[in-house]
C-alpha positions as CSV (number, residue, x, y, z in Angstrom):
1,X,0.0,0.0,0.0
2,X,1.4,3.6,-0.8
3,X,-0.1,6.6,0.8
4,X,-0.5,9.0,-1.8
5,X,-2.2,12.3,0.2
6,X,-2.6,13.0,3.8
7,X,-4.8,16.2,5.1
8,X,-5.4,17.2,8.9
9,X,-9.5,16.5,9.0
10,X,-10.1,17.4,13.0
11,X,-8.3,18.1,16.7
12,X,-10.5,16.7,19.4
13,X,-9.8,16.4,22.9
14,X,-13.8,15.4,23.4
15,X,-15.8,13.3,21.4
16,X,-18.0,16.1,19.9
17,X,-15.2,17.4,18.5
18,X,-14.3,14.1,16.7
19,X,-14.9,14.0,13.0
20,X,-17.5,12.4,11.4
21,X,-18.1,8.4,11.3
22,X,-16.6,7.0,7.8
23,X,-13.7,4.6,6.9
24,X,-11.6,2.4,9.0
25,X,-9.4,3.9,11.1
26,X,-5.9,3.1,12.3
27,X,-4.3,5.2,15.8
28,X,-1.0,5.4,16.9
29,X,0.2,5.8,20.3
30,X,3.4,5.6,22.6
31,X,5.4,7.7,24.7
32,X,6.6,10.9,24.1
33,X,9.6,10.8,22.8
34,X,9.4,7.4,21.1
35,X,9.2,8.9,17.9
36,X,5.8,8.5,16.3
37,X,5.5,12.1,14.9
38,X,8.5,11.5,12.7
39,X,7.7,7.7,12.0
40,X,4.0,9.5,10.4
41,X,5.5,12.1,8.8
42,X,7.4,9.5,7.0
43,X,4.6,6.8,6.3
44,X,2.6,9.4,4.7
45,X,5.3,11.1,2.7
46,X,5.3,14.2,4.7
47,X,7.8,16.4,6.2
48,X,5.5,18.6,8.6
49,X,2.2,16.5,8.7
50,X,2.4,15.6,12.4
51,X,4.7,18.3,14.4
52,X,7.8,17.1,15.3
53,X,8.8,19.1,18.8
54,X,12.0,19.6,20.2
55,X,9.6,18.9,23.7
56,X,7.9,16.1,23.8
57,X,4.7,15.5,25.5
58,X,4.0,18.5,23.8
59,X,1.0,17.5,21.7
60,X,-2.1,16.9,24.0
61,X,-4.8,16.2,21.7
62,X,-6.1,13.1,19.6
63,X,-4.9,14.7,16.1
64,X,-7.4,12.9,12.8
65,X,-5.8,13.0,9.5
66,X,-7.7,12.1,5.7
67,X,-5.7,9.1,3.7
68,X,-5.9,9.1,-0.1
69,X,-8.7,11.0,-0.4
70,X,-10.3,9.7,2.8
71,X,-9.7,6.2,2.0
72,X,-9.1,5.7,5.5
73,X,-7.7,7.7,8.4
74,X,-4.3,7.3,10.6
75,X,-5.2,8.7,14.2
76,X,-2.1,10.3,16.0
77,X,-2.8,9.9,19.9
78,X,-0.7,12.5,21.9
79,X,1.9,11.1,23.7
80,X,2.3,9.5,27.7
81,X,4.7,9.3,30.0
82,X,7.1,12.2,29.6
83,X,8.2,13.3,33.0
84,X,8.1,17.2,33.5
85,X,4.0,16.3,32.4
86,X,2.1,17.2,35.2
87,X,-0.3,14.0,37.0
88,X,-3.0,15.9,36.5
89,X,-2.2,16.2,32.8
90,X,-1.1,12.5,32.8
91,X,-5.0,11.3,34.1
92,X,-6.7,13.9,31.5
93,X,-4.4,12.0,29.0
94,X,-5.8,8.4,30.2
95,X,-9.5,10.0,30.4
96,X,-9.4,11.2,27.2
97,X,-7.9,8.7,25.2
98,X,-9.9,5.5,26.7
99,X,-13.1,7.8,25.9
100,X,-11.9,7.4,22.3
101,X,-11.0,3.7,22.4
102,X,-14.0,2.5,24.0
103,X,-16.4,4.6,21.5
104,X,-15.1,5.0,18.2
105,X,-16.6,2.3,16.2
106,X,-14.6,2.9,12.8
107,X,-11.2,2.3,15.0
108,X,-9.9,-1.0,13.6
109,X,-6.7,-1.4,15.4
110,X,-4.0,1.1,17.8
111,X,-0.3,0.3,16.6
112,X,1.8,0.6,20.1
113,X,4.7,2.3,19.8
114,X,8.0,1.3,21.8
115,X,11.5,1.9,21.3
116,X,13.5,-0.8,20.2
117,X,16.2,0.0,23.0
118,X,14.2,0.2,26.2
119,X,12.2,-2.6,27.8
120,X,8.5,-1.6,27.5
121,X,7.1,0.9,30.2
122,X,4.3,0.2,33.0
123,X,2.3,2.4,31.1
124,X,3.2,1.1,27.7
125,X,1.9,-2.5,29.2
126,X,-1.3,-0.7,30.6
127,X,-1.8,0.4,27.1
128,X,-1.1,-2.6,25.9
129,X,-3.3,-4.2,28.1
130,X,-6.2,-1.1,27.6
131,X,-6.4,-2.9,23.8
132,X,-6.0,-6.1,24.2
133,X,-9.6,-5.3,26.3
134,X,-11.6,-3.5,23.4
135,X,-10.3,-6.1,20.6
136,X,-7.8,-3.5,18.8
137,X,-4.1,-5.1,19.9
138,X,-2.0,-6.9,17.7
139,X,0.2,-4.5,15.9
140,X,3.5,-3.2,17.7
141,X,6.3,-1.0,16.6
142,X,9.6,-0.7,17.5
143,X,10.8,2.5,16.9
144,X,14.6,3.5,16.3
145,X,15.6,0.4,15.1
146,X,18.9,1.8,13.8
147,X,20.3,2.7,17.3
148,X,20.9,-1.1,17.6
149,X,22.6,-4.2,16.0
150,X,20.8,-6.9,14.1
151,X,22.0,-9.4,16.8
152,X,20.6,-7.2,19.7
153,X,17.1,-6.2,17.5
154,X,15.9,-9.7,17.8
155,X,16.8,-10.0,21.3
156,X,15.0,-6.8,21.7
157,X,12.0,-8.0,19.9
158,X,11.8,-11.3,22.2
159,X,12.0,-8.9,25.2
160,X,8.9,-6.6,24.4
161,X,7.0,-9.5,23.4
162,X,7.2,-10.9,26.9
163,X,7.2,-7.6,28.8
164,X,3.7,-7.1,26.9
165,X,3.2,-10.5,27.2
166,X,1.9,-10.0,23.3
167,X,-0.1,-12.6,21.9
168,X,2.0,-15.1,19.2
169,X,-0.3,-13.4,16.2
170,X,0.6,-10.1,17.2
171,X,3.2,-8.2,14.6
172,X,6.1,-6.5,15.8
173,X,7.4,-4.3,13.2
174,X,11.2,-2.9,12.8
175,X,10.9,0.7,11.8
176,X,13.7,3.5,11.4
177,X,12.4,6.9,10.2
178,X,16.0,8.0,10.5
179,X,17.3,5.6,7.7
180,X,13.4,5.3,6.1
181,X,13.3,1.5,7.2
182,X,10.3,-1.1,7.9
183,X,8.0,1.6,6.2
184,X,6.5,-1.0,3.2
185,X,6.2,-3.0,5.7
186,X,4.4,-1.4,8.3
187,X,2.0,0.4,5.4
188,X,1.6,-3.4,4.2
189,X,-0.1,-4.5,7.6
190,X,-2.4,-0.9,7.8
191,X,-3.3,-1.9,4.2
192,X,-4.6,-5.0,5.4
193,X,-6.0,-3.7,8.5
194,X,-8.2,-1.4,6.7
195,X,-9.2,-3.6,4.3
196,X,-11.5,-5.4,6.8
């Protein structure tokens, strides 16, 4: 699958503001500073489509974006677990984000997003665990996968999987936006996602 046009359609931080019902949907989410604004910006061909800030936790909305003409939509849920974000910031985030997993009926799956050199985080299990509970697991990424060898990636892999405890269907996907790697791959699995 090749994304040919990507367009902002709505910022929501409440379900009224969430754009219409239509085609499948696929979200994004991880910490911070895992890298997902740059890992969109490079599945979709774009250099400024999701803003890439020098501090991260910055973005604190649930950001909807128009695929190929509205062919489907990529969902970029701000990010958790940066630490100068205040609690109270942290339990809007959890608030507003289960709101949008537990009632969005055109979400088909939420890719996790996890760097490749860390062991997964308590709240990257929670989420984890958040959509294994409404049925939209089974896609995980592992961002930054050029900061490691090919010997320690697959060791890496192994370890999310069991820090997630993922399920043996569940893909874990490579992905470098630095050196534009895992990309087919990863646009591959949304294409087949969406196509349910």
């Amino acid at each position: 699958m090749r994304i040919k046009k990507a367009e902002l359609l709505a910022i929501a931080t409440k379900k009224d503001q969430y754009p219409p019902p239509g085609p499948p949907e696929v979200a994004f989410a991880g910490r911070s500073n895992v890298g997902k604004s740059s890992l969109l910006n490079l599945l979709t061909n774009r250099k400024r489509l999701a803003f890439v800030s020098g501090n991260p936790g910055k973005t604190q909305t649930i950001n909807f974006y128009a695929v190929n003409d509205d062919a489907f939509r990529i969902v970029d849920l701000p990010g958790y677990g940066y630490a100068k974000i205040s609690r109270s910031v942290t339990a809007k985030w959890g608030q507003m984000v289960e709101a949008f997993l537990e009632g969005r009926e055109t979400l088909r799956r939420v890719a996790i997003l996890v760097d490749i050199r860390h062991e997964p985080s308590a709240r990257d299990v929670q989420l984890y665990e958040y959509l294994k509970h409404y049925g939209l697991s089974g896609l995980i990424v592992a961002t930054k996968a050029d900061k490691v060898s090919r010997n320690v990636l697959a060791k890496q892999v192994k370890i999310i999987r069991q820090v997630l405890s993922a399920a043996a269907e569940d893909q874990v996907i490579c992905v470098s936006a630095l050196k534009k790697t895992g990309t087919e791959e990863l646009l591959a699995e949304i294409g087949r996602i969406v196509e349910l």
